[in-house]
N, C-alpha and C positions, 0 to 999 in steps of 0.2 A: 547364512540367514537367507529366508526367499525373500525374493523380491517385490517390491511394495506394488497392492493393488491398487489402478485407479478407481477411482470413484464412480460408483458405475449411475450416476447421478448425470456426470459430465459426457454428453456425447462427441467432446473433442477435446480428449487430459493433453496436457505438454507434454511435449515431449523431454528426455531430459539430454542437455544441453551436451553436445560432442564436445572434448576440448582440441584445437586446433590440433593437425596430422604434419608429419614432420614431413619434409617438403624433399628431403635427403631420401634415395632408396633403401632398404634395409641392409641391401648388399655392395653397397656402396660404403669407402673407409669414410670413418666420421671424422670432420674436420674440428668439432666441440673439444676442446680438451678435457681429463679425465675428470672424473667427480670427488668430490671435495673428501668423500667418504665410500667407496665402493662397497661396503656392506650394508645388505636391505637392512629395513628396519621396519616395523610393525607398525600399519598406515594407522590413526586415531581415529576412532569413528567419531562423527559430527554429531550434532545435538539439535538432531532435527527429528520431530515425531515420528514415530514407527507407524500411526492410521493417521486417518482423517476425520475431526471432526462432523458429524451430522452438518449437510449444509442448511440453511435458515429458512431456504424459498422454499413454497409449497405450492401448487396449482392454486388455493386460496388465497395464497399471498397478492399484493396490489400490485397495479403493472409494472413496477419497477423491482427487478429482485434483485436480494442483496447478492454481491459477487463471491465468487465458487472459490474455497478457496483448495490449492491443489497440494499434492504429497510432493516434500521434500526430496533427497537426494537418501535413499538406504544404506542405514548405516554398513561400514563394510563393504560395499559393494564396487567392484572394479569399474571403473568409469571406460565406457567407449571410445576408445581412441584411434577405431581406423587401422587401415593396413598393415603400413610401414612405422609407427609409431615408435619413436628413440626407444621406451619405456619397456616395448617388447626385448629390445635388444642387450637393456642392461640395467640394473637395479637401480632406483632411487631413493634416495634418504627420505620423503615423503610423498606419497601421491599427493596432485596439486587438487586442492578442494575445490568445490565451486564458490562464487563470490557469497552466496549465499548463507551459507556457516556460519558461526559465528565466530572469534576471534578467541585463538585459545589463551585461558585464565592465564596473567601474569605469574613468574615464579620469582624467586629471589634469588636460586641459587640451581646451578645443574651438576651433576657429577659423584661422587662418593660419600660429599657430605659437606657441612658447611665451610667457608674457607677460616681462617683464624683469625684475618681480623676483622674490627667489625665493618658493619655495611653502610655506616654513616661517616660524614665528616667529626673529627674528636679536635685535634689540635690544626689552628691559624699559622701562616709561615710570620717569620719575624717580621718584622717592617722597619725600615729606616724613615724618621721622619723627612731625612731630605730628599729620600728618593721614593714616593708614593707613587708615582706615575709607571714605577716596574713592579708594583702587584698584580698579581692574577689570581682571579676569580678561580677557584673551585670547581666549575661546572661554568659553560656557553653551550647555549642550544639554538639554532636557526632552521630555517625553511625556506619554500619557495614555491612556484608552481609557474613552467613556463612552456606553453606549447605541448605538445606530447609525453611532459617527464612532471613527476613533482619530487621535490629534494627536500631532503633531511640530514641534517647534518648537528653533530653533536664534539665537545671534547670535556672529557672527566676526567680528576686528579685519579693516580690509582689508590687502593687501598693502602700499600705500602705509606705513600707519601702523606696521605692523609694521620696516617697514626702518628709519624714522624716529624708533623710540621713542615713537610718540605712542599715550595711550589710545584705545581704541573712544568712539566717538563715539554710536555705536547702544547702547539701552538692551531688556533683555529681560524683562518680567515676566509668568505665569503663574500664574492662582489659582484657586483653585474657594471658590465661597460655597454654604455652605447643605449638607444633603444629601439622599442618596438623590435621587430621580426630579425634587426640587423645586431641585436644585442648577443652579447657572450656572456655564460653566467662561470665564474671561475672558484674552483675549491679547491686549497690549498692548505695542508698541515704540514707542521715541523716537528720533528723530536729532537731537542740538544742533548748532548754529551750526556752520558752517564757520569753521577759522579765527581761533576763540575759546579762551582758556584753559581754560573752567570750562565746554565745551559735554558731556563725560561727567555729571558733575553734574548740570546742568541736564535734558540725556535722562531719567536717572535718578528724578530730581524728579518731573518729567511722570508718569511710570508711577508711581509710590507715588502721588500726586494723585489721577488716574483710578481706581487700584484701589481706595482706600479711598473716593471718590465710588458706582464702580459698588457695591463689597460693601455699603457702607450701606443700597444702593436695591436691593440685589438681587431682593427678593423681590416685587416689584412690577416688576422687568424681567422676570422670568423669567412671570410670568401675562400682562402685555402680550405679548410674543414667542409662547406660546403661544393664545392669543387673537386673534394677527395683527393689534395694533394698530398698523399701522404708524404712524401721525399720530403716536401719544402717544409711539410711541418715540423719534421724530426728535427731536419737541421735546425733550423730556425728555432723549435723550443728548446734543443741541445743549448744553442748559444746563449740563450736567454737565461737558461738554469745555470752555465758554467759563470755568466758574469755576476749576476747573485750570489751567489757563493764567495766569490771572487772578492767581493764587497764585504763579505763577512769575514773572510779570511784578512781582508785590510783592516779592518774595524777591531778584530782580534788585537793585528799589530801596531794599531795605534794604543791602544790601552798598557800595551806591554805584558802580552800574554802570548802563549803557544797556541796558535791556529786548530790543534784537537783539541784544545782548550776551551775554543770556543766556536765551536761547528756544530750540524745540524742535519739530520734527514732529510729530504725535503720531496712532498708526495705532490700531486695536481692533479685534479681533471677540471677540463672543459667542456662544457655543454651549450649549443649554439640555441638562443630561442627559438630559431626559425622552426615550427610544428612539421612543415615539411620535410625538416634533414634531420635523420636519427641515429648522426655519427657520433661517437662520444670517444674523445680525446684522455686518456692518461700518460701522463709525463713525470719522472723526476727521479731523486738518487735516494738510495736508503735503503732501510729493512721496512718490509710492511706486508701487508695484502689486497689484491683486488681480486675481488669473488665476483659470479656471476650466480643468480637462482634462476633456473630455466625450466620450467616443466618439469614442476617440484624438485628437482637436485639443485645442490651447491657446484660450481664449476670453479676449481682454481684456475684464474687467466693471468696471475700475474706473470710478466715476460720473465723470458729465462736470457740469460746473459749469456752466450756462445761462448766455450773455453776456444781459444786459438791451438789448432795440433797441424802435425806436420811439421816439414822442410820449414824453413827460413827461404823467404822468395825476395828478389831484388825490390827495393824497394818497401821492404817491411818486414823491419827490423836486422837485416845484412848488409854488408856493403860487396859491391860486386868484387869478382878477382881480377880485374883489371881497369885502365884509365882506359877515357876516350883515346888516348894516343898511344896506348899497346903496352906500358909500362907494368908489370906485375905489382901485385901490394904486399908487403911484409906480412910475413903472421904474426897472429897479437899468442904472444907466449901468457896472456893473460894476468900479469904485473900489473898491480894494483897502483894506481896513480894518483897522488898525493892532490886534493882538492886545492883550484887555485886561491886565492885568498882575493883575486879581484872580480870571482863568480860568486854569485850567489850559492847556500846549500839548496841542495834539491829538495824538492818537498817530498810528500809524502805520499804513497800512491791513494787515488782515490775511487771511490765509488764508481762502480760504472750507471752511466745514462739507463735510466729505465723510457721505454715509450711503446703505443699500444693504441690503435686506432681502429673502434669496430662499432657494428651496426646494430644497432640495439631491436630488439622485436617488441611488439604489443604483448606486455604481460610477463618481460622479463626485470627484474630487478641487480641493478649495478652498486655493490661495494668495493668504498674505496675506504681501508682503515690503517693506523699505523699499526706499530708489532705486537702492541700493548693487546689488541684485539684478536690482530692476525693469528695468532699463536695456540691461544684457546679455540678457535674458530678451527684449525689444524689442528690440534689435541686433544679435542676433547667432542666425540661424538654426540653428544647427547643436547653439545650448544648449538650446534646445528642444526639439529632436527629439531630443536625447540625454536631455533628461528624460522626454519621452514614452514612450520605450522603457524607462524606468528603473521607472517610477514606473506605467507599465500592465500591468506581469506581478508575479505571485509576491504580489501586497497589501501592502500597506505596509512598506515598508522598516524594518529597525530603529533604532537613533538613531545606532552610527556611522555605517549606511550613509545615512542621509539627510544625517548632516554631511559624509560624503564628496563626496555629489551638492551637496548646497546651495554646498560651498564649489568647483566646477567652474572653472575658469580660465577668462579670456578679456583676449585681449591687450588692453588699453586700459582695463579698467576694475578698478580697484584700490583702490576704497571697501569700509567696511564694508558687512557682508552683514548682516541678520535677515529670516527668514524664520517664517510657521507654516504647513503644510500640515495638511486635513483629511479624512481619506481615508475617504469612506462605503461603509460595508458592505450 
């Protein structure tokens, strides 16, 4: 398509607007981790006029003329990005539109076709009249806006448990500690057990555990985070998640239940209000995903959990071959030794610590969602690039429209959703 004439009306058109150059040489390894989707995909043209209307003012006109108005952005047209631009070097699931666009039409559903159940709530979970205070709502949706980020944050039954009567399993909490500039905004979801009676509950549990851990220490996360100690935050949030847990696992065994009985994933991030620090903290155990959209692609950043390989080294997980005083140690011929009856059994292995501490740019978007979302968002290309286009024009959606995207359809997957997205200004 050629490119749109200016107005030759106008003897000074805009220009149209560069979007930022990546700051990374071309020839330099990228440090971004890989995209969510490495196959291009067909950019949407916008639905901005192909002319310009006749402008109004004429030499006759009175001394104030009405203002010029100017040509959009051409549809199709590859936007300017400068030298070394990431975009040259590898494909994107959407070119990032200008803010101008409009915000592409809501769907209901992306993929090969409808999913099978329906897209509404059908059946309520049961209720015990003595225990009302352990119902959960169907759908929680929140927001926020603090300093350089605005937050959206949502959690919806999935379709499965809707037909079935059963409560959400995903757990949503949202808090702000402290205030003004010194405040920390905290968002934390749960998923319990699969398959468990008491796994809303226990979700639940988890996030009241973590919030009132993190609120307690807030004010000492909030100075680490802006100080960029990463060290002290890992450990320090490691400890805080393992004693939560900890807590659930005792609450388990006071009911008189098996602790996988009543456990829970448990996701977080942290975002400091200060407008000036654009560190954003995620922390916690489970299955899930944290995406990044950067210059229109999807980025998987969730951490990856190192398998340990190699030798066996002194002091992790060996014992040395001899005593401080020169004595040799027996070999374990590997006989199996009968549990004592005055120890405890061992538990069971657990989750490893997730954590993840990075700097957010003007104009990138941070998700943080359980598996219920993660999964489609990783199988299914088309919900992607339907978020791309959603979620890269117009700024941040409002909160029905984010529950409308969050809760997108795709055939096969019919878990609970939570999600929080963080959209930097």
């Amino acid at each position: 398509m050629p490119p749109a004439v200016p107005n030759p009306r106008s003897s000074d058109p805009r220009p149209a607007e560069p979007c930022p150059s990546d700051p990374h040489p071309s020839n330099a390894p990228s440090s971004n981790p890989p995209p969510l989707n490495s196959s291009p995909s067909d950019p949407h043209p916008t639905n901005s006029p192909s002319s310009n209307p006749p402008p109004s003012d004429s030499p006759s006109s009175g001394p104030t003329p009405t203002p010029e108005r100017h040509p959009g952005p051409t549809p199709g047209r590859k936007p300017d990005h400068g030298p070394n631009h990431e975009s040259d070097r590898r494909p994107a699931l959407a070119p990032k539109p200008r803010r101008s666009t409009p915000r592409t039409p809501e769907v209901g559903y992306v993929g090969s076709g409808p999913p099978t159940y329906d897209a509404e709530p059908t059946v309520l979970p049961v209720a015990d009249p003595d225990e009302l205070d352990g119902l959960v709502a169907d759908t929680v949706l929140d927001g926020a806006r603090y300093g350089a980020c605005t937050l959206r944050a949502v959690s919806v039954r999935g379709d499965s448990a809707r037909y079935r009567g059963e409560p959400r399993r995903d757990s949503l909490l949202t808090a702000r500690f402290g205030t003004g500039e010194q405040a920390l905004l905290l968002v934390a979801m749960a998923t319990g057990a699969r398959a468990t009676p008491g796994a809303h509950r226990a979700a639940a549990e988890a996030c009241r555990w973590i919030g009132r851990a993190v609120g307690r220490s807030h004010a000492r996360l909030a100075e680490d985070i802006r100080a960029g100690r990463r060290g002290e935050l890992k450990s320090g949030l490691h400890r805080l998640t393992d004693r939560s847990l900890g807590k659930l696992r005792a609450s388990a065994a006071e009911q008189g239940i098996e602790p996988e009985e009543y456990a829970a994933g448990l996701r977080c991030l942290l975002l400091p209000a200060d407008p000036e620090c654009r560190t954003r903290v995620f922390f916690g155990i489970g299955a899930g995903g944290l995406f990044r959209l950067r210059d229109g692609e999807w980025q998987d950043i969730e951490p990856r959990v190192a398998d340990v390989t190699g030798e066996a080294v002194v002091g992790f997980g060996s014992l040395p071959h001899e005593t401080p005083e020169g004595d040799r140690l027996t070999m374990d011929l590997g006989i199996a030794t009968p549990p004592s009856p005055y120890e405890p059994a061992p538990e069971p292995p657990r989750a490893p610590f997730r954590f993840r501490a990075s700097v957010a740019r003007p104009g990138d978007t941070l998700l943080l969602c359980t598996e219920g979302l993660a999964e489609p968002l990783r199988g299914e290309p088309e919900l992607a690039e339907y978020l791309t286009e959603r979620w890269s024009t117009g700024g941040p959606p409002g909160l029905t429209g984010f529950l409308a995207d969050s809760q997108t359809r795709v055939k096969g997957y019919a878990d609970d959703r939570t999600a929080a997205a963080v959209w930097e200004t």
